[in-house]
N, C-alpha and C positions, 0 to 999 in steps of 0.2 A: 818703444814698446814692441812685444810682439806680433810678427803680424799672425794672429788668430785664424787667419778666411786661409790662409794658404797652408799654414799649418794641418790644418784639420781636414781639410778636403784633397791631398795629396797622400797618395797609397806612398807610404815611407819605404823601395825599394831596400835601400839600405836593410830595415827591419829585416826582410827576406834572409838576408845575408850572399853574400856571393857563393858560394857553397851553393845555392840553390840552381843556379845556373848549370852549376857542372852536375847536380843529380837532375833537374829535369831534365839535361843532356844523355841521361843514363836510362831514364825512365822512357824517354821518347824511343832511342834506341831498342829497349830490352821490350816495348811494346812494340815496336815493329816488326822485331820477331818473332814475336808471339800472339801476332796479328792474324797468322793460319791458326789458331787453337780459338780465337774471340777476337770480334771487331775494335779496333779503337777509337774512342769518342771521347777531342778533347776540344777543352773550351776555352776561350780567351772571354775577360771580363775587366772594363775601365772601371777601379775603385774609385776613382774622383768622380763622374757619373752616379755610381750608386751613393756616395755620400752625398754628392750635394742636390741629388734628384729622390730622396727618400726622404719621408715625415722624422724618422729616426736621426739621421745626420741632421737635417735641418733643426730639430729640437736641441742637438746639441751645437750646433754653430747659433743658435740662439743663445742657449746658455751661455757659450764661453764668452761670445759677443757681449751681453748683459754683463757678465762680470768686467769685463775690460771696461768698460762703459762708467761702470760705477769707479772702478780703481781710476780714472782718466780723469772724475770730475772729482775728486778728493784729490790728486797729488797739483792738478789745478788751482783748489781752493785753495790748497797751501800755498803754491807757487805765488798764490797773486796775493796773500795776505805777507810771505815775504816782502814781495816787490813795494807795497802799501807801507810796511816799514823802512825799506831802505829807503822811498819818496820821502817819507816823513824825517826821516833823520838827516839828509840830503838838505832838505828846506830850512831846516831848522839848527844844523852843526852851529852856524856863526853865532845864533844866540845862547846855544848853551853851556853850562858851567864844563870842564874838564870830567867833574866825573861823572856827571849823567851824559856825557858823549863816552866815557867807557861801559856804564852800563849797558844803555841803546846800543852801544855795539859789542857788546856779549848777548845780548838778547837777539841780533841779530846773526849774528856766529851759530849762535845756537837752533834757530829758528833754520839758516842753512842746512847744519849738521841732520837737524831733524828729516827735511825734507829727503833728502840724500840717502839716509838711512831710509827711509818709507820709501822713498822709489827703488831702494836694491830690494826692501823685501817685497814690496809689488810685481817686480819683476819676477822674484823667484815663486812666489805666490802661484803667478799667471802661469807662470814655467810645467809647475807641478800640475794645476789644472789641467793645461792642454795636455799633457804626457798622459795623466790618467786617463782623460778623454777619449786618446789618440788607443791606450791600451782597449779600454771597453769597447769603441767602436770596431777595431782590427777582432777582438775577441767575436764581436756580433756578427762582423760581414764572414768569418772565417766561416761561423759555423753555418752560415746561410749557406755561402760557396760549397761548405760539406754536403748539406742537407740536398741541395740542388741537383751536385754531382752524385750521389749517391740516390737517389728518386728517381734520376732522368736517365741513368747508364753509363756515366762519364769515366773514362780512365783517370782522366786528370782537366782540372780548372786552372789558367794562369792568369796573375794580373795581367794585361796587356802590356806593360810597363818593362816586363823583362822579357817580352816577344817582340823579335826583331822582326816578321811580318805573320802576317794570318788574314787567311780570308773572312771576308764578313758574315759567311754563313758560320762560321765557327762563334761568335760572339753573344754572348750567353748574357748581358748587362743587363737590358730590358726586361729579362725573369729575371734577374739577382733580384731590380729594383721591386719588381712587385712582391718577392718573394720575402723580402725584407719586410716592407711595407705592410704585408697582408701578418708576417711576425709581427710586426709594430702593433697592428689593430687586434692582436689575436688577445696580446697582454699586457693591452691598454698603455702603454709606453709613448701613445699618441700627447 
């Protein structure tokens, strides 16, 4: 299965694109020169932090968790109502006729197939949840990180994830979190 916790609580650097690297490179730069005309204030911020320490993130690692949960105890029940049949056909081959040993085992073939098939679309199911998840939540912290940067004076926010160091007074996560948070409570999303 997937694993859901790690999924959804890791800032997908990748999503950024590499591309970002080389314009924050550019940004950093074209603001240090332009650091005699206005000061620069930039921030570093752990998204794994604000997702798994926000009512918001946690509501959705609820969720996707809950749904994993349910899809785990349905491909279960199948698994083990398989297993209950091949026991039974197992115990019982030598006394029966040829062709209810091809039946029971077409029933059984099938009863496989079935399962197989339910676990690829569970997989893809789960797939698609966390991806949409992973969209809304990236769309929410984004606009937080906007909101924050833009209130507080900031030239630019990074996830910490593509800063190769920063000091701790630069790290902006503890307002992401409430700032999130205090969004959460604001429209009821709690």
């Amino acid at each position: 299965m997937i694993d859901l916790m790690r999924k959804t609580r890791t800032w997908n650097a990748a999503h950024l694109g590499r591309g970002l690297a080389l314009c924050v490179a550019v940004l950093a730069f074209a603001a240090a020169e332009n650091a005699e005309a206005q000061q620069v204030k930039i921030g570093v911020f752990d998204a794994q932090r604000v997702s798994a320490e926000t009512a918001a993130g946690a509501k959705i690692q609820a969720r996707l968790s809950a749904l994993q949960n349910t899809r785990r105890t349905e491909i279960e029940a199948m698994a083990k109502a398989l297993q209950e049949k091949q026991d039974s056909f197992v115990a019982t081959a030598a006394s029966l006729s040829e062709e209810k040993r091809k039946v029971l085992g077409f029933e059984i073939q099938r009863a496989e197939n079935e399962l197989e098939a339910r676990r690829k679309t569970v997989t893809q199911e789960l797939t698609l949840e966390v991806e949409a998840a992973q969209a809304e939540w990236q769309q929410s912290m984004l606009a937080a990180v906007r909101r924050y940067g833009k209130e507080n004076g900031y030239t630019m926010i990074l996830p910490k994830e593509i800063v190769i160091y920063h000091d701790a007074s630069v790290d902006v996560t503890d307002e992401l979190i409430a700032l999130v948070d205090q969004s959460s409570a604001g429209t009821g999303t709690q």
